[in-house]
C-alpha positions in Angstrom: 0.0 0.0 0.0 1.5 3.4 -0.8 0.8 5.9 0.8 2.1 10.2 -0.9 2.3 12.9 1.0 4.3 16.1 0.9 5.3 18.4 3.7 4.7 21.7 2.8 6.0 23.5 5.8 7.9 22.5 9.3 6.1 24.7 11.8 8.4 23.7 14.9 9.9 21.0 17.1 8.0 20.5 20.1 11.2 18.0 21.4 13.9 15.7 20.7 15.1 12.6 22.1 18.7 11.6 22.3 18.6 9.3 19.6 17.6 12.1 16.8 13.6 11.5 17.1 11.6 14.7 17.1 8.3 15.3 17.5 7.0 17.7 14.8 4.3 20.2 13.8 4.3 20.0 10.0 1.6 21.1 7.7 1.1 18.2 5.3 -0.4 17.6 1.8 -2.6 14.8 1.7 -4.1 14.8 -1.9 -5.6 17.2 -2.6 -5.5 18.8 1.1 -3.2 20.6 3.3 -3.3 19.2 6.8 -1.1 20.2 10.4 0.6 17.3 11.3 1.9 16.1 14.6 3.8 12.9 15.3 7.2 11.6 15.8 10.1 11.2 12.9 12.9 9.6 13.0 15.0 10.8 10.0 12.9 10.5 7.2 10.7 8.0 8.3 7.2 9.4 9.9 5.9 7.2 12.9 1.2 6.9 13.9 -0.1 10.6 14.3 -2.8 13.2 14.1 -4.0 15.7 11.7 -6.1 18.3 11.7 -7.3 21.1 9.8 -7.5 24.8 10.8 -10.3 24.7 12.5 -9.4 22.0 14.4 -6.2 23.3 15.6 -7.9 26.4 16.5 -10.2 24.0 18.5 -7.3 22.5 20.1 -5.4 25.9 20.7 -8.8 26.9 23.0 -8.8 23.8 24.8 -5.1 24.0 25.7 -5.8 27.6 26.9 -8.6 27.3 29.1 -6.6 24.1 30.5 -3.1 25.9 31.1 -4.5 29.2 32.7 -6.9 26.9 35.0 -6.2 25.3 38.8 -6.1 21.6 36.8 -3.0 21.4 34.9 0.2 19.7 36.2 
């Protein structure tokens, strides 16, 4: 099974492990469609992640707000 994609853009890396793996925020063509991307690489090769589209990520942006300026996080 093949599976194309093109990476359009690295928006940041959130960290890195010793041995070189990152985990990424990319934004990712799928087809016809431009996704942000987060998961783990390892050189070239992309490990399981999540996409989203904008509004998504602007979905998540609000949640992580309200969560980090609250009493609950760690």
């Amino acid at each position: 099974m093949s599976f194309n994609y093109d990476i359009k853009e690295t928006i940041g890396i959130i960290s890195k492990k010793l041995n070189g793996e990152t985990l990424e925020l990319k934004i990712i063509r799928y087809g016809n469609y431009d996704k942000f991307d987060l998961r783990r690489w390892s050189n070239s090769i992309m490990y399981k992640g999540i996409t989203m589209n904008l509004d998504e990520l602007k979905a998540l942006k609000t949640l992580l707000n309200q969560y980090l300026t609250s009493d609950n996080n760690f």
